[in-house]
C-alpha positions as CSV (number, residue, x, y, z in Angstrom):
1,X,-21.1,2.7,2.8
2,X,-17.5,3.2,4.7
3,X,-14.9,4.6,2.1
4,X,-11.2,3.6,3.5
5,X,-8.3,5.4,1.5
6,X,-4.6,6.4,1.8
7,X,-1.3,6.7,0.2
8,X,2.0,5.5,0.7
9,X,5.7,7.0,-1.0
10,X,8.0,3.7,-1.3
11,X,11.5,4.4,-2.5
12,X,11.2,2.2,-5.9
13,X,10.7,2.8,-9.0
14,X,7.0,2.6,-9.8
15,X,7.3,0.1,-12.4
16,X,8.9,-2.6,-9.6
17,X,6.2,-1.8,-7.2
18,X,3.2,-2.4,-10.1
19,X,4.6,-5.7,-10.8
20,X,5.2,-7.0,-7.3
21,X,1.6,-5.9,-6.0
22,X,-1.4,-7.9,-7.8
23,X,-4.4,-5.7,-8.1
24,X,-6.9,-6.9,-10.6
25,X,-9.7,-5.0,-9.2
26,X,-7.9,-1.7,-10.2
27,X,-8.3,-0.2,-6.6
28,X,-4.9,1.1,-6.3
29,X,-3.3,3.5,-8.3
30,X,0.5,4.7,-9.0
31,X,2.1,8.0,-9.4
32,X,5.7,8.5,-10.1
33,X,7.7,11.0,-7.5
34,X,10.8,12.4,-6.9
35,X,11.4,9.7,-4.0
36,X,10.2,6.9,-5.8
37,X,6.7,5.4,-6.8
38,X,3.0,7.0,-4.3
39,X,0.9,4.4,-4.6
40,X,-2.6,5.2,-3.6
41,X,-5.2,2.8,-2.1
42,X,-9.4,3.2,-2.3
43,X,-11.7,0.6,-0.8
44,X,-15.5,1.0,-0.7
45,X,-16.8,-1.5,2.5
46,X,-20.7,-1.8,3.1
47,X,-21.6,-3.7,6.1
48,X,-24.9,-5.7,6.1
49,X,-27.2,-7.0,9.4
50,X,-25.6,-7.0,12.4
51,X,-22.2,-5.7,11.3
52,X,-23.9,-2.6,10.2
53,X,-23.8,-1.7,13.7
54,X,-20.2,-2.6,14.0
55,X,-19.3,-0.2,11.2
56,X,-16.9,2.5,13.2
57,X,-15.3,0.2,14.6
58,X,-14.7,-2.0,11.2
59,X,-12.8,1.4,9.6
60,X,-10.4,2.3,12.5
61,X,-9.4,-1.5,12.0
62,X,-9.4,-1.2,8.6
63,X,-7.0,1.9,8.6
64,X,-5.2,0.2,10.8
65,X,-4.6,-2.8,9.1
66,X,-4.2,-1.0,5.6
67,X,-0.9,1.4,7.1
68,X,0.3,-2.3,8.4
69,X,0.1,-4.3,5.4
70,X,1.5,-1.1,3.0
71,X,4.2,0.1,5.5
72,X,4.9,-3.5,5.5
73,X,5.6,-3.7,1.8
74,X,7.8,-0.5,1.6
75,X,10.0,-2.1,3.6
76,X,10.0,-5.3,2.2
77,X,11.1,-3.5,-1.4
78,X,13.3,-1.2,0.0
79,X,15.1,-3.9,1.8
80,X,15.9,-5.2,-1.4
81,X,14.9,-8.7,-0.2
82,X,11.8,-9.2,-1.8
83,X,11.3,-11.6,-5.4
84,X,9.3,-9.8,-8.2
85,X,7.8,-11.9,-10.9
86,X,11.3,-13.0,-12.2
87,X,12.1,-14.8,-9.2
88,X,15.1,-12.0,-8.9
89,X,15.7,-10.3,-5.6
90,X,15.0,-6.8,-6.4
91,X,18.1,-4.5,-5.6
92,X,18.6,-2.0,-3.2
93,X,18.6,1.7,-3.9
94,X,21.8,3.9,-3.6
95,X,19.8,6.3,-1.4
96,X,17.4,5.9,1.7
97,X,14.0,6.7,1.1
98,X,13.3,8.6,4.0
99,X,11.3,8.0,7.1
100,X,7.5,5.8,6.3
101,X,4.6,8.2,5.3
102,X,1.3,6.7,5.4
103,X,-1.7,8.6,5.2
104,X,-5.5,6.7,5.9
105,X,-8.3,9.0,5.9
């Protein structure tokens, strides 16, 4: 079993990021900060046959895509060009947000 996890700070408030992010299978989780929502990510992978054998290489692509598609989404909020549930585009902070911090581990 290959555990993939990480965290993310985007400069929004928490609530904005819940609602624009669908997770039904309750892998990510969200913690209020001075700089705006962390949201935490936690996926459990278990490769069968032949890409049991594959496995390192699956989680340093999986890492790598999971810092793409999150660093990818603080920017997209941030930007204040992204549509939440209300069809509204979400508005900008007043204040940057500083420079991306993704951790994968």
């Amino acid at each position: 079993m290959v555990h993939i996890e990480g965290e993310i700070m985007i400069g929004r408030p928490v609530g904005e990021v819940f609602d624009f992010v669908a997770d039904e299978h309750g892998a990510l989780t969200f913690d209020p900060g001075q700089d705006g929502a962390l949201m935490h990510w936690s996926w459990d992978l278990e490769p069968h046959g032949l890409l049991k054998l594959m496995t390192p290489l699956i989680v340093l692509q999986g890492r790598r895509q999971e810092k793409e598609v999150w660093t990818g989404l603080k920017h997209l909020l941030e930007s204040g060009r992204a549509s939440g549930p209300s069809g509204r585009a979400a508005t900008a902070r007043s204040r940057p947000s500083g420079p991306d911090a993704v951790t994968c581990r």
